[in-house]
mmCIF file of the N, C-alpha and C atoms, coordinates in Angstrom:
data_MODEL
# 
_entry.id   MODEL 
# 
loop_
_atom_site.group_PDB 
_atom_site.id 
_atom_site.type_symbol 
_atom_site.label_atom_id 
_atom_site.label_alt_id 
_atom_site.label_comp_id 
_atom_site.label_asym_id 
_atom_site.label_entity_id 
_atom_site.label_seq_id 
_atom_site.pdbx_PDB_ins_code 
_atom_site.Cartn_x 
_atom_site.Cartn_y 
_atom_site.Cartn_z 
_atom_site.occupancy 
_atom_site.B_iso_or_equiv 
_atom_site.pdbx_formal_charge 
_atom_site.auth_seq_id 
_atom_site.auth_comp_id 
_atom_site.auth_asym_id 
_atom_site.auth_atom_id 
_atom_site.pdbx_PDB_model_num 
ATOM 1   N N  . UNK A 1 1  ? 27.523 32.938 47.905 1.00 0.00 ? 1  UNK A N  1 
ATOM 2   C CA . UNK A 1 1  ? 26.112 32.667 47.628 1.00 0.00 ? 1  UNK A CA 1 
ATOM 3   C C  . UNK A 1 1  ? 25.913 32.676 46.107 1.00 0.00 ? 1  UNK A C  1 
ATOM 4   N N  . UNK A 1 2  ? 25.482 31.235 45.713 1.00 0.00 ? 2  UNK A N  1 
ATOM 5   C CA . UNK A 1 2  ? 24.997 31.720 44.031 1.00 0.00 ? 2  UNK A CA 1 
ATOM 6   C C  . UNK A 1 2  ? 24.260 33.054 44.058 1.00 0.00 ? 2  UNK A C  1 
ATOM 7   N N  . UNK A 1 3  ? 24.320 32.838 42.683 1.00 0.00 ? 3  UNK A N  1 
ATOM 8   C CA . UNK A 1 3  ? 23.408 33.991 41.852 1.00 0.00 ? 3  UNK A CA 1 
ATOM 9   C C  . UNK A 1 3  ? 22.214 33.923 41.896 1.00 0.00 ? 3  UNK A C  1 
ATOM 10  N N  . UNK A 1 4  ? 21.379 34.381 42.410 1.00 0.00 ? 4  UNK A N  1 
ATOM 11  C CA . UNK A 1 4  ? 19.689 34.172 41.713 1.00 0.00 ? 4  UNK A CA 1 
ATOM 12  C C  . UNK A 1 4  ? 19.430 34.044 40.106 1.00 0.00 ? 4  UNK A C  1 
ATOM 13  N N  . UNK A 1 5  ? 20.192 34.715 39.223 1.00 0.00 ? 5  UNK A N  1 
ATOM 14  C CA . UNK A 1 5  ? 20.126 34.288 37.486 1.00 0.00 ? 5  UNK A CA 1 
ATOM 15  C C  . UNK A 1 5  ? 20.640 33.083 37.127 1.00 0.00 ? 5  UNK A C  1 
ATOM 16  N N  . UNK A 1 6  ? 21.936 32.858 37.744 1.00 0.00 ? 6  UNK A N  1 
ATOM 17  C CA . UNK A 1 6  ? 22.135 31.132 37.615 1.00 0.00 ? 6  UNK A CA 1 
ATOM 18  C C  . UNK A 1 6  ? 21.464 30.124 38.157 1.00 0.00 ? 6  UNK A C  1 
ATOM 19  N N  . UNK A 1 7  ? 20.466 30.390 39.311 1.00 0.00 ? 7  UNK A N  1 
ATOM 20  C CA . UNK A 1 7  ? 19.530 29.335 39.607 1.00 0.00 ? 7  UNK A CA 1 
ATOM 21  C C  . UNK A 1 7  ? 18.421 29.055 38.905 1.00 0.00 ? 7  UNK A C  1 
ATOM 22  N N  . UNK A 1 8  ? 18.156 30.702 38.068 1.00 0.00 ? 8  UNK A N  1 
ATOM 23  C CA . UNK A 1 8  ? 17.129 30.534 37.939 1.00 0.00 ? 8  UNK A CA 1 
ATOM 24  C C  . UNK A 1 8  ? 17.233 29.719 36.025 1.00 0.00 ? 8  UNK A C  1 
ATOM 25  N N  . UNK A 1 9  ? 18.023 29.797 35.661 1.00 0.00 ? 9  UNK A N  1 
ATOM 26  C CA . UNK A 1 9  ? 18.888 28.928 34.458 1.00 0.00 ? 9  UNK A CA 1 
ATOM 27  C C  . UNK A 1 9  ? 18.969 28.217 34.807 1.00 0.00 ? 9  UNK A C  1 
ATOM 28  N N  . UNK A 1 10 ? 19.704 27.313 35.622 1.00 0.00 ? 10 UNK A N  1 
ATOM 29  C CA . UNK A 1 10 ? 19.428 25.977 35.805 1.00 0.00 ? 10 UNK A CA 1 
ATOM 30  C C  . UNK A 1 10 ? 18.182 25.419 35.688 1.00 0.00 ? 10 UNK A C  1 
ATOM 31  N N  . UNK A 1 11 ? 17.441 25.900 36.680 1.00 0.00 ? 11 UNK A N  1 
ATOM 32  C CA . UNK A 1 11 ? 16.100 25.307 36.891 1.00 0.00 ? 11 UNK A CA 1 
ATOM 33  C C  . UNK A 1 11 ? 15.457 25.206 35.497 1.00 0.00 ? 11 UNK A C  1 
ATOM 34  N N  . UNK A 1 12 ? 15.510 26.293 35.005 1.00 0.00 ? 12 UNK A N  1 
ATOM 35  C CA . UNK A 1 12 ? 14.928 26.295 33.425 1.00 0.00 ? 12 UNK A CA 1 
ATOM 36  C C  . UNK A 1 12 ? 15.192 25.515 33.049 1.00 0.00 ? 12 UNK A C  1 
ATOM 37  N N  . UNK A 1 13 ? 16.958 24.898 32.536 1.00 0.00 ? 13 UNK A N  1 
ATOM 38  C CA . UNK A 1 13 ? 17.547 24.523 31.993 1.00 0.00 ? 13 UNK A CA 1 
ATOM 39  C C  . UNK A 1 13 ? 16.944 22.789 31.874 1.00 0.00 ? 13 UNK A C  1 
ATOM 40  N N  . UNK A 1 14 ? 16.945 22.433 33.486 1.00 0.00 ? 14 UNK A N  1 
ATOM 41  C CA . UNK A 1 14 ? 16.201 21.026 33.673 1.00 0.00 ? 14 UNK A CA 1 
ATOM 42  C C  . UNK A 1 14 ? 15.091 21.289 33.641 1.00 0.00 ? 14 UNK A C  1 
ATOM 43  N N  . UNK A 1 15 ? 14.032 22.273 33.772 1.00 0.00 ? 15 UNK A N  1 
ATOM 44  C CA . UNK A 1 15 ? 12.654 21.569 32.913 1.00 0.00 ? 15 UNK A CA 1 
ATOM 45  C C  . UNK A 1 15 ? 12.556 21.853 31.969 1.00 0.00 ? 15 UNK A C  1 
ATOM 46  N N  . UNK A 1 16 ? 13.199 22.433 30.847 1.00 0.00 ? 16 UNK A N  1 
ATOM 47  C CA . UNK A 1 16 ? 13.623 22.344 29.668 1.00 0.00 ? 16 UNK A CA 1 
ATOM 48  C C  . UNK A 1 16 ? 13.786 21.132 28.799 1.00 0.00 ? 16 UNK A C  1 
ATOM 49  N N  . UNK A 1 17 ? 14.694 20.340 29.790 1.00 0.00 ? 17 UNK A N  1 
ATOM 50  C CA . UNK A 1 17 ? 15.055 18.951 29.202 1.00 0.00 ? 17 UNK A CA 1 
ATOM 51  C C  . UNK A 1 17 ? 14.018 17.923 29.599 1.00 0.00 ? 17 UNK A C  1 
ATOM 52  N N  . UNK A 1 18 ? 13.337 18.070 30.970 1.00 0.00 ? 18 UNK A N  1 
ATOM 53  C CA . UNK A 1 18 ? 11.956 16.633 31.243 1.00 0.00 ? 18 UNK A CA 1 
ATOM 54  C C  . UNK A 1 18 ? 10.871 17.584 30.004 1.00 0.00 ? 18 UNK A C  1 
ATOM 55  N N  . UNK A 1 19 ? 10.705 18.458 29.867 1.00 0.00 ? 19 UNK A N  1 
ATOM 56  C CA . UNK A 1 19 ? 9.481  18.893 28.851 1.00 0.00 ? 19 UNK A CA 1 
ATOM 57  C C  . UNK A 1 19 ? 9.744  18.285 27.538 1.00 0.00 ? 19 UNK A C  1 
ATOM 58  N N  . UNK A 1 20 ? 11.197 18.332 26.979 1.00 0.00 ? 20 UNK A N  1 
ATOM 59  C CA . UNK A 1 20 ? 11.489 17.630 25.658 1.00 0.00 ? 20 UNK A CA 1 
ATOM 60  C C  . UNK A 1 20 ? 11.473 16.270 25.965 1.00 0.00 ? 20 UNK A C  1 
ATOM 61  N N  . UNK A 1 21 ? 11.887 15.803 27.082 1.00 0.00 ? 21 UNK A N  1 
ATOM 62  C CA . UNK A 1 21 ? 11.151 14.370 27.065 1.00 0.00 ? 21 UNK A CA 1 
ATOM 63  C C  . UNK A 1 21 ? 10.186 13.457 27.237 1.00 0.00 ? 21 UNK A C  1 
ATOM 64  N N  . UNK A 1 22 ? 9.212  14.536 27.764 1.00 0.00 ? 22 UNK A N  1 
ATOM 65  C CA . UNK A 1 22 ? 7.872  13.931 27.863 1.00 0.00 ? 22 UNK A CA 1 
ATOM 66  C C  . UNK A 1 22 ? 7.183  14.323 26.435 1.00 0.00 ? 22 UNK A C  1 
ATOM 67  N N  . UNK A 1 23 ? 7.851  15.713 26.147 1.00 0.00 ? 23 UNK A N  1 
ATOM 68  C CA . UNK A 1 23 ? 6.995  15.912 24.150 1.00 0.00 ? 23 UNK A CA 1 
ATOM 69  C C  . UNK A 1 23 ? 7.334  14.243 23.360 1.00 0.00 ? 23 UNK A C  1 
ATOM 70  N N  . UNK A 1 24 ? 8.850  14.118 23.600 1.00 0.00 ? 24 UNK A N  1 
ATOM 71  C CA . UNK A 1 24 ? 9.167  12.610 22.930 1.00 0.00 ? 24 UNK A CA 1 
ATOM 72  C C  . UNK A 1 24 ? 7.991  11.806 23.149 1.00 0.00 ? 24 UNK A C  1 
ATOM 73  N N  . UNK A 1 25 ? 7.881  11.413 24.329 1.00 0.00 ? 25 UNK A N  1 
ATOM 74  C CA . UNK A 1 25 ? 6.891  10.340 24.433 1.00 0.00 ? 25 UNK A CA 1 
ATOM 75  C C  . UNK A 1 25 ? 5.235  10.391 24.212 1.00 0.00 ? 25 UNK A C  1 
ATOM 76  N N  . UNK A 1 26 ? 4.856  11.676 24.441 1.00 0.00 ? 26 UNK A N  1 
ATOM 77  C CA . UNK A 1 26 ? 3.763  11.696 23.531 1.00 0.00 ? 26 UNK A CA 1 
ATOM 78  C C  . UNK A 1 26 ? 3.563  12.227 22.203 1.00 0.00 ? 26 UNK A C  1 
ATOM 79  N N  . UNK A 1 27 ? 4.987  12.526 21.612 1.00 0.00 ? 27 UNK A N  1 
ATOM 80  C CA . UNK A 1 27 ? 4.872  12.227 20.313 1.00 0.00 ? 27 UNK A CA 1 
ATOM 81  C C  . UNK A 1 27 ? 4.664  10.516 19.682 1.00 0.00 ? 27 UNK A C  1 
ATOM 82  N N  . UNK A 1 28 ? 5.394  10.063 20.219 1.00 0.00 ? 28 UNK A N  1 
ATOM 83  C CA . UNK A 1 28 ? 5.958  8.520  19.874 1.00 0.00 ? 28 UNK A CA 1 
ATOM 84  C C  . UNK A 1 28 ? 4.437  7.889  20.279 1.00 0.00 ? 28 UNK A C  1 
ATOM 85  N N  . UNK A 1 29 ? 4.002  8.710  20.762 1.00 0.00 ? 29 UNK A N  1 
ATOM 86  C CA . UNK A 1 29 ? 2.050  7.748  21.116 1.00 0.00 ? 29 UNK A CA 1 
ATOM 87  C C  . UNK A 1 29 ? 1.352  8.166  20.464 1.00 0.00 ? 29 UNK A C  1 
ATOM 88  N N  . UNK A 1 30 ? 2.014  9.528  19.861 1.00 0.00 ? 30 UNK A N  1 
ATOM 89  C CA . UNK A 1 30 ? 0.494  9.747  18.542 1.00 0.00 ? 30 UNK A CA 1 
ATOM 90  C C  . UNK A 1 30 ? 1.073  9.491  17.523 1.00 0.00 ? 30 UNK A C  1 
ATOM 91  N N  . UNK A 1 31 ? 2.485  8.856  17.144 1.00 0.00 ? 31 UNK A N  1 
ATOM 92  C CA . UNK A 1 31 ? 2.707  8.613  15.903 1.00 0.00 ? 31 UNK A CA 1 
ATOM 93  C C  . UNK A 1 31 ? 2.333  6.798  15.793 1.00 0.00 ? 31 UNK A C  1 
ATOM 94  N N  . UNK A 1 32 ? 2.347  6.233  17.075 1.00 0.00 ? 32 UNK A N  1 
ATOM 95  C CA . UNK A 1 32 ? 2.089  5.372  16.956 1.00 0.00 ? 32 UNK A CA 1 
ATOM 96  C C  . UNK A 1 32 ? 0.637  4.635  16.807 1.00 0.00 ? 32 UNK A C  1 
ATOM 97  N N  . UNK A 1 33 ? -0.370 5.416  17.385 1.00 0.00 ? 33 UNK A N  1 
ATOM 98  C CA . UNK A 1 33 ? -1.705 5.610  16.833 1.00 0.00 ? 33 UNK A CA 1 
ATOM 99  C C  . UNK A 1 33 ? -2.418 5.992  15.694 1.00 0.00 ? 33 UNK A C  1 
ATOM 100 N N  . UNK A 1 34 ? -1.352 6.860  15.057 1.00 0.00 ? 34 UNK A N  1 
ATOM 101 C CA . UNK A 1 34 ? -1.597 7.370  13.559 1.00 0.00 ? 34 UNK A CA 1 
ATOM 102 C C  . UNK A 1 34 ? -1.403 6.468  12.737 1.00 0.00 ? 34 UNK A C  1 
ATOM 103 N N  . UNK A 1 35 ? -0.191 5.808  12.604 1.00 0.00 ? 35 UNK A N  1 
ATOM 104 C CA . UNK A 1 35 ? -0.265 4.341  11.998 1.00 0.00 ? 35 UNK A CA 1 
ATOM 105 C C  . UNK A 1 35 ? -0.899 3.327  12.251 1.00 0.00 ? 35 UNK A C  1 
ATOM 106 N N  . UNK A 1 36 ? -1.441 2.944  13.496 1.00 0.00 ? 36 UNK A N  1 
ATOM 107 C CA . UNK A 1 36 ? -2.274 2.079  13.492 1.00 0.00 ? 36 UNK A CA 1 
ATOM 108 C C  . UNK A 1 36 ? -4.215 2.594  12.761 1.00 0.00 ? 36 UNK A C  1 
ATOM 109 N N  . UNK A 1 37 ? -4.106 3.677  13.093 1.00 0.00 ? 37 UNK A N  1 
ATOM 110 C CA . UNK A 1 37 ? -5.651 4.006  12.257 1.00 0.00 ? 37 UNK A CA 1 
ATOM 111 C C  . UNK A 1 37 ? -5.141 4.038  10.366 1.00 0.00 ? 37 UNK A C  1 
ATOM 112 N N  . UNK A 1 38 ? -4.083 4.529  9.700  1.00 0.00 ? 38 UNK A N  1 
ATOM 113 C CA . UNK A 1 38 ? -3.539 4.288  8.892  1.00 0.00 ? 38 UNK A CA 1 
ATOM 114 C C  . UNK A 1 38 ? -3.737 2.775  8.127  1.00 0.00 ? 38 UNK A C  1 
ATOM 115 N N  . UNK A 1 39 ? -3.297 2.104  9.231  1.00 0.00 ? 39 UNK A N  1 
ATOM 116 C CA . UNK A 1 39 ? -2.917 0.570  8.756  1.00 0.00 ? 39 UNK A CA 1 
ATOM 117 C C  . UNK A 1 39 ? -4.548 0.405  8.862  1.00 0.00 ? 39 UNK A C  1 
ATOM 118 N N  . UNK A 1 40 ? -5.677 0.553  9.610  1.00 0.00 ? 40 UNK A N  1 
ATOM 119 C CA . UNK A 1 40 ? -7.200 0.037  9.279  1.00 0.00 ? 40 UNK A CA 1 
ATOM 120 C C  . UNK A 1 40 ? -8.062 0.443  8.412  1.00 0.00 ? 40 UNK A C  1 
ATOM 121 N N  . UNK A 1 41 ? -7.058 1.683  7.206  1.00 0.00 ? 41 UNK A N  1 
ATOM 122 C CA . UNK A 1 41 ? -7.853 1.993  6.374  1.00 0.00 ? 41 UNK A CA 1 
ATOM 123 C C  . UNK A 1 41 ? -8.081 3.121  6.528  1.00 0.00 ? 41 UNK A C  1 
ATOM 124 N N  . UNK A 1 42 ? -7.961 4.028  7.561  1.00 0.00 ? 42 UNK A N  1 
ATOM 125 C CA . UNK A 1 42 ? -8.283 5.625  7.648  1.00 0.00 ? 42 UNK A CA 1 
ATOM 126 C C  . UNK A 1 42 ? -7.356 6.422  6.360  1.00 0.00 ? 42 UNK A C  1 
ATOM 127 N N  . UNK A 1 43 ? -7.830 7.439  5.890  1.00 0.00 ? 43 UNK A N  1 
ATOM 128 C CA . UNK A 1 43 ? -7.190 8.038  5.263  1.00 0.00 ? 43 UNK A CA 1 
ATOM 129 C C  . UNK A 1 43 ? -6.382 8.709  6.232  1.00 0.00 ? 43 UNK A C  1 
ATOM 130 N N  . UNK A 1 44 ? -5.421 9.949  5.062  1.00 0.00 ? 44 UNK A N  1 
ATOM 131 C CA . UNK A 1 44 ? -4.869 11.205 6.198  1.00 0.00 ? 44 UNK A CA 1 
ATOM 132 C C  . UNK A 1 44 ? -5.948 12.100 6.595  1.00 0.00 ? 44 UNK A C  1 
ATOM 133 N N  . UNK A 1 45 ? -6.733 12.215 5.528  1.00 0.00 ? 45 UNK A N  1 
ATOM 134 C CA . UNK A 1 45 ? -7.652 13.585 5.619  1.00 0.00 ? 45 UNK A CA 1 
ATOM 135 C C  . UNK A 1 45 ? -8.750 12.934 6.998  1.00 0.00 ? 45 UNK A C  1 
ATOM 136 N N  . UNK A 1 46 ? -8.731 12.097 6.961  1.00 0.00 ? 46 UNK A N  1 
ATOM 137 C CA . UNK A 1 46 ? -9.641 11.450 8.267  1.00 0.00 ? 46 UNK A CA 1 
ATOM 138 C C  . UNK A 1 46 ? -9.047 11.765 9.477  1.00 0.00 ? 46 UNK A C  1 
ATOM 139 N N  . UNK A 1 47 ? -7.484 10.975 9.481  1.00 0.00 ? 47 UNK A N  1 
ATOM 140 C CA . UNK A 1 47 ? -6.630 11.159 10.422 1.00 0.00 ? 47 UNK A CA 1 
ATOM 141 C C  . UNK A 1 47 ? -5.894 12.322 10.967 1.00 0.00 ? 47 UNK A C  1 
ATOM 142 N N  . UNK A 1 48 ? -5.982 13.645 10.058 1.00 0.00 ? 48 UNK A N  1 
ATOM 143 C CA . UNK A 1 48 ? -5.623 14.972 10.266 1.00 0.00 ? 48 UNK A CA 1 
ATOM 144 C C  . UNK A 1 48 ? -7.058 15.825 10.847 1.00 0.00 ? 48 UNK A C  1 
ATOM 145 N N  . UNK A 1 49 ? -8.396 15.100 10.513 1.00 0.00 ? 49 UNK A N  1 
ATOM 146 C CA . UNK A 1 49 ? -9.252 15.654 11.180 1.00 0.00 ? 49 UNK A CA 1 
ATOM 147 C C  . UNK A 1 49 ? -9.244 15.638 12.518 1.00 0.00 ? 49 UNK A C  1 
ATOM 148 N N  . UNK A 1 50 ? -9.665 14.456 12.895 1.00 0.00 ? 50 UNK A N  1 
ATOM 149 C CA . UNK A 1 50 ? -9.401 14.027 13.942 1.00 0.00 ? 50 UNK A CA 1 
ATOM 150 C C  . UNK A 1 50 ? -8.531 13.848 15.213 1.00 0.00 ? 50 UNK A C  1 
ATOM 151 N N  . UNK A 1 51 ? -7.038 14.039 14.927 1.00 0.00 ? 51 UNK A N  1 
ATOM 152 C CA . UNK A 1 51 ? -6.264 13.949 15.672 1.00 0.00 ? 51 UNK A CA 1 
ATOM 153 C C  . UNK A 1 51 ? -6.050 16.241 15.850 1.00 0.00 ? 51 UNK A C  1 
ATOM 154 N N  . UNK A 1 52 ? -6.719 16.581 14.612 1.00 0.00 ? 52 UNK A N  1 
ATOM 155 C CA . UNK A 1 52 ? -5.882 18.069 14.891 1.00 0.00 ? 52 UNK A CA 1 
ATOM 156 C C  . UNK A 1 52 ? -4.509 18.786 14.067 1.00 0.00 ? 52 UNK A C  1 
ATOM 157 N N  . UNK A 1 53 ? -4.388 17.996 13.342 1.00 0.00 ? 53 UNK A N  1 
ATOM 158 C CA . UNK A 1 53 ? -3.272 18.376 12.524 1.00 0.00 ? 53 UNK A CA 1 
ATOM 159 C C  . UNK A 1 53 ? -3.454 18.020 11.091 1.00 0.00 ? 53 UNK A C  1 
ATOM 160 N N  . UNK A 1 54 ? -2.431 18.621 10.070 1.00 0.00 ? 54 UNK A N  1 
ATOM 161 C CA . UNK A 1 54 ? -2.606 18.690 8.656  1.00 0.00 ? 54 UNK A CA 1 
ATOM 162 C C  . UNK A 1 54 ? -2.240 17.248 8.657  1.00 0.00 ? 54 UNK A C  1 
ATOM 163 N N  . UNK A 1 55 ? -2.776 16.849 7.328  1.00 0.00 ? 55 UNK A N  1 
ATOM 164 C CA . UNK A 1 55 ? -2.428 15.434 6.737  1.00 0.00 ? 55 UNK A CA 1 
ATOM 165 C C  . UNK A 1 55 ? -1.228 15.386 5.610  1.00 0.00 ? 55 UNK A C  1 
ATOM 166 N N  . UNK A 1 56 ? -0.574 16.392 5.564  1.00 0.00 ? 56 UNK A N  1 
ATOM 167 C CA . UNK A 1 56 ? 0.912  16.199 5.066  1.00 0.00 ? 56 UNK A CA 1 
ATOM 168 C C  . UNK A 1 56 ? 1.753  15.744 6.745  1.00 0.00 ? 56 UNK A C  1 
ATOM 169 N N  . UNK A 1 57 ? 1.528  16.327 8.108  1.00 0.00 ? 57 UNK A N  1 
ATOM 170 C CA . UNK A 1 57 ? 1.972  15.860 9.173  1.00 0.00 ? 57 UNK A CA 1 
ATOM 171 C C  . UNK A 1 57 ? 1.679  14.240 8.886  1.00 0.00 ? 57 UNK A C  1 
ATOM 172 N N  . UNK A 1 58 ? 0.275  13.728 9.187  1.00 0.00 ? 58 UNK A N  1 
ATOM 173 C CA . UNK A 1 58 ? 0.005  12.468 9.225  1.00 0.00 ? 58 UNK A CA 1 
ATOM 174 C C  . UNK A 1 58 ? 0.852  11.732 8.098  1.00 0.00 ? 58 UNK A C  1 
ATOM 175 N N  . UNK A 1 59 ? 0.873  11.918 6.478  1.00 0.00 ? 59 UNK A N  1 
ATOM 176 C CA . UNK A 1 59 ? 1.913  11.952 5.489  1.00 0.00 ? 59 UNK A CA 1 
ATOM 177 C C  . UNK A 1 59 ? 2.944  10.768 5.913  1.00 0.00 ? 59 UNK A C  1 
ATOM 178 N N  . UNK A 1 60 ? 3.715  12.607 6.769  1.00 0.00 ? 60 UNK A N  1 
ATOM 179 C CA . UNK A 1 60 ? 5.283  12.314 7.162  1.00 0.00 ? 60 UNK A CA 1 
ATOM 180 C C  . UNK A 1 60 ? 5.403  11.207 8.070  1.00 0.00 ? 60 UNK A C  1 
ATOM 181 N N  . UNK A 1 61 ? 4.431  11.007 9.177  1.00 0.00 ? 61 UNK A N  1 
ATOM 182 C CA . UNK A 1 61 ? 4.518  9.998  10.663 1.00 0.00 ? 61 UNK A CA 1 
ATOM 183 C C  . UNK A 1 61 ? 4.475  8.567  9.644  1.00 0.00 ? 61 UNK A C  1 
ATOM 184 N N  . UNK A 1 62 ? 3.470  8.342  8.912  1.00 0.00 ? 62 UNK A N  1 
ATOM 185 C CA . UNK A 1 62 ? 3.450  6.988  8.163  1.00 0.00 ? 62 UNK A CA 1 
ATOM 186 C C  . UNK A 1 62 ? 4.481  6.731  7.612  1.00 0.00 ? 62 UNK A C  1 
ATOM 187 N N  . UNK A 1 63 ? 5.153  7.665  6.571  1.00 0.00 ? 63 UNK A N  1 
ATOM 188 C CA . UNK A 1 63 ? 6.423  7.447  6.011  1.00 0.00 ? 63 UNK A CA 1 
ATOM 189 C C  . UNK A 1 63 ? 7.237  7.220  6.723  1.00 0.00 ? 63 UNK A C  1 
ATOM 190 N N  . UNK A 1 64 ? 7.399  7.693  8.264  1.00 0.00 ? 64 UNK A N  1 
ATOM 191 C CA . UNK A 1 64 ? 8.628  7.701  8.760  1.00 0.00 ? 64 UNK A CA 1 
ATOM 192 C C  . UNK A 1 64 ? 9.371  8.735  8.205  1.00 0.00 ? 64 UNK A C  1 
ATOM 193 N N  . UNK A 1 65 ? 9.066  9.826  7.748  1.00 0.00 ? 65 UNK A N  1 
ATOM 194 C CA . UNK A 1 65 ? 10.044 11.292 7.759  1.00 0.00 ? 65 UNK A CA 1 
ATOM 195 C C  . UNK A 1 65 ? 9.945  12.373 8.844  1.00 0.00 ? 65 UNK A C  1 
ATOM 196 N N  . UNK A 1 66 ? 9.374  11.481 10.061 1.00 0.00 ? 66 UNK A N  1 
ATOM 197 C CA . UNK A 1 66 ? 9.351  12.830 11.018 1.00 0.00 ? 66 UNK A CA 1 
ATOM 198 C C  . UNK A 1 66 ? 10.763 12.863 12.268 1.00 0.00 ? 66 UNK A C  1 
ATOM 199 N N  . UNK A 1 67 ? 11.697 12.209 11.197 1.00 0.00 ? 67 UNK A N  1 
ATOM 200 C CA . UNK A 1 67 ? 13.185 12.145 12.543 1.00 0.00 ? 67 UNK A CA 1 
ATOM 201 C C  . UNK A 1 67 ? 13.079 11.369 13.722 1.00 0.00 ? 67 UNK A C  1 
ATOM 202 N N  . UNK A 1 68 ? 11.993 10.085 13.447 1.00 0.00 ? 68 UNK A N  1 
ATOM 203 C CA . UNK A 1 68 ? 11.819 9.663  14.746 1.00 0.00 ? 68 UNK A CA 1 
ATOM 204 C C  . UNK A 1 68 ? 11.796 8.056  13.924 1.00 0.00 ? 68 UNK A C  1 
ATOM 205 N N  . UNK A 1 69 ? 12.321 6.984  14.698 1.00 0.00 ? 69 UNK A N  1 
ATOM 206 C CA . UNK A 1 69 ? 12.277 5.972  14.629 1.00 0.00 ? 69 UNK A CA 1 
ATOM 207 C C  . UNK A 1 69 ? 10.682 5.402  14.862 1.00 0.00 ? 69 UNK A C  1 
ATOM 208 N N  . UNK A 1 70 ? 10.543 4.400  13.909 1.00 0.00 ? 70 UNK A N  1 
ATOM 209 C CA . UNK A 1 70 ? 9.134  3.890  13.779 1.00 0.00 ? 70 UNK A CA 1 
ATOM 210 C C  . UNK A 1 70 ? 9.095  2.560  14.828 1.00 0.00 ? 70 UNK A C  1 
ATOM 211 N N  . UNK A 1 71 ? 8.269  2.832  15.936 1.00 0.00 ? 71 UNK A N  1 
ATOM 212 C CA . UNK A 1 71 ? 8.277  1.645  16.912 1.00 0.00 ? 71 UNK A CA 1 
ATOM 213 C C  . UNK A 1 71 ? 6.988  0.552  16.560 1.00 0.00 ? 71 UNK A C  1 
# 
């Protein structure tokens, strides 16, 4: 009979990994919204209001320094 601690690691283990991949994808939707309000003229300080986060974050997403490919 398994272990009850190794099941219960596993299980972690895989929603561990769908949680980092659903963070991916709604990262990749607010970075991709951030640039588009970006590109119409919003500042950061607009765009850090609004979305909830500092505008050195917003910054980095426009530049493309947040380790994520720009779609």
């Amino acid at each position: 009979m398994p272990d009850p601690r190794a099941e219960r690691a596993r299980e972690a283990h895989h929603l561990a990994a769908s949680t980092n991949r659903l963070a991916t994808l709604f990262r990749d939707v607010r970075n991709q919204a951030i640039r588009g309000l970006r590109d119409e003229g919003w500042t950061y300080g607009e765009i850090a209001r609004v979305v909830g986060c500092s505008p050195e974050l917003v910054a980095a997403i426009v530049k493309g320094r947040t380790g994520q490919n720009r779609t």
